[in-house]
C-alpha positions in Angstrom: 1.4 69.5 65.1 0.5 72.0 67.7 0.5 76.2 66.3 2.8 77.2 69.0 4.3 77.0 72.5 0.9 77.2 75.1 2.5 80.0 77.2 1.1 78.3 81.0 3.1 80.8 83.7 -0.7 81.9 84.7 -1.8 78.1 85.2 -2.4 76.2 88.5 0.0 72.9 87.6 -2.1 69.9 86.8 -4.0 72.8 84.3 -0.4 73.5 82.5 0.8 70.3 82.8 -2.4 68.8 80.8 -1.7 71.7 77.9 2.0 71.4 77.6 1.0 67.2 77.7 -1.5 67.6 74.9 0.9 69.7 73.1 3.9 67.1 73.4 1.5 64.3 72.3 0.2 66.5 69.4 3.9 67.6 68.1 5.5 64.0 68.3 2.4 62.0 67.0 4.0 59.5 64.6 7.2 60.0 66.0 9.6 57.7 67.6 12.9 59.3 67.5 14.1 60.3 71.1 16.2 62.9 70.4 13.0 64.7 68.7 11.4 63.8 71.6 14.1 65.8 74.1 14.1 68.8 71.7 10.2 69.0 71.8 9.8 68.8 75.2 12.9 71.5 76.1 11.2 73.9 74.4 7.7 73.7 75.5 8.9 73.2 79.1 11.8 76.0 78.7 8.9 78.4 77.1 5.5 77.2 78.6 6.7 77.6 82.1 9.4 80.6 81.5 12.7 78.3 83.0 15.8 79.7 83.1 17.2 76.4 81.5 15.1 72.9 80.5 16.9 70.1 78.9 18.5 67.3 78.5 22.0 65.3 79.6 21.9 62.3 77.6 24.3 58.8 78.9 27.0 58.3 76.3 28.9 56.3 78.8 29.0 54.5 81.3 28.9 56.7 84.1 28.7 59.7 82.1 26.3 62.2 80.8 26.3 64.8 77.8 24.4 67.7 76.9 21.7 67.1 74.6 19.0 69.1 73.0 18.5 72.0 75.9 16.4 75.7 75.7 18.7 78.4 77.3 21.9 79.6 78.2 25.2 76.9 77.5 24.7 74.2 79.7 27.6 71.9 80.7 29.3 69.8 78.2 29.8 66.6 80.4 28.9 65.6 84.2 29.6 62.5 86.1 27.4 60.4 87.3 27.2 61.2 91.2 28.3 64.9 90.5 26.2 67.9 90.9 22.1 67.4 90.7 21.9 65.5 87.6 25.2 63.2 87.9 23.4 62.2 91.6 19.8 62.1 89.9 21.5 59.4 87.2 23.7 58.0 89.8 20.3 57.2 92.3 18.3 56.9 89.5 15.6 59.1 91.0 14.2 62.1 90.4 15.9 65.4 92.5 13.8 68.4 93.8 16.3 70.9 95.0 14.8 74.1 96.3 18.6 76.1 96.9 21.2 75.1 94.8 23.7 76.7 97.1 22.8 74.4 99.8 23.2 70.8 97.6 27.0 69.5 98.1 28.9 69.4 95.2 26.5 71.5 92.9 27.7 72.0 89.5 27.7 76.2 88.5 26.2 76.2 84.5 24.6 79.7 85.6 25.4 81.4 88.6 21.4 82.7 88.1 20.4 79.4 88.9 18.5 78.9 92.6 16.7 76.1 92.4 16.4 72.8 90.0 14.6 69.7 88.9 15.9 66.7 87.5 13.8 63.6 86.3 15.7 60.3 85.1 14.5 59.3 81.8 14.4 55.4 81.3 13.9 53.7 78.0 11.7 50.7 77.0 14.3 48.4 78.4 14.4 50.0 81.2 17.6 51.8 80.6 19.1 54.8 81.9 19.2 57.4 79.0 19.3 60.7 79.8 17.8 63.1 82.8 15.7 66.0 81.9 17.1 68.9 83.9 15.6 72.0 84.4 16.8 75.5 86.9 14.9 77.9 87.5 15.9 82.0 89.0 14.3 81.5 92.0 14.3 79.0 95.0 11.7 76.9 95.8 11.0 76.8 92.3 10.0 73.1 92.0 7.7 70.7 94.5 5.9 67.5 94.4 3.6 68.0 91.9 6.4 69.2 88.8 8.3 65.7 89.5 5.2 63.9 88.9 3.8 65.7 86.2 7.6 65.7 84.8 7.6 62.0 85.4 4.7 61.1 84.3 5.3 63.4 80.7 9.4 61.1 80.9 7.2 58.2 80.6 6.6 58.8 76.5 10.5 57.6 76.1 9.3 54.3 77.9 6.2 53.4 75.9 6.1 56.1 73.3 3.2 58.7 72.8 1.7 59.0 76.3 -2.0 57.6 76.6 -4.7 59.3 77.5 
């Protein structure tokens, strides 16, 4: 298991991505339980990178997501699919780069510090829907190209378990 949270604010991306990926792999090795899984990866996203919030909405419904294992300040309870960032991000089943929050219709206000968020669809083996990682950050343009493909890419454990090197 890894000693602690790789503290990667200084890092160019793919260079903090690989040590909060090594990290992930090293923490859940032997592991196959998801929620683990969401709980590991909340906090060394929420702490490597210094996020105002990282974490999960799991589907418990259809059409419906919950919080589940987050880093930061309350999240919300429930969202719809097709409201705010992450119901649209489940409801399109695509990943959502938004650099102002403001300016996305129908945004959903968990922190009025929020500016600008992420949020990756997390599929299952099956193919399944099961949750989005969601993560806001203080500032705008927080988030580009490169964090939704590292961030999908790191999704893909839940899909084929412990990622391959």
């Amino acid at each position: 298991m890894a000693e602690s949270t790789p503290d990667v604010r200084n890092l160019a991306k793919p260079i903090a991505y690989d040590e909060l990926g090594s990290a992930f792999r090293a923490c859940l090795e032997g592991i196959t339980d998801p929620i683990a899984a969401m709980a590991t990866a909340s906090a060394l996203l929420h702490h490597g990178f210094g996020h105002l919030w990282t974490g999960f909405y799991r589907v418990v419904a259809p059409n419906l997501l919950r919080v589940g294992p987050y880093q930061g300040t309350l999240g919300c309870l429930e969202i719809p699919f097709g409201k705010g960032v992450c119901g649209a991000a489940a409801e399109q089943r695509r990943t959502m780069v938004v650099a102002d929050v403001h300016a996305f219709p129908g945004h959903i206000t968990c922190d009025a510090r929020s500016r600008s968020e992420i949020v990756v669809p997390v599929f299952d083996i099956s193919g399944a829907l099961i949750a989005v990682l969601d993560i806001d950050a203080d500032r705008p343009n927080a988030f580009d190209n490169e964090d939704r493909e590292h961030l999908e890419r790191l999704m893909t454990w839940f899909t084929r378990g412990p990622l391959r090197e």
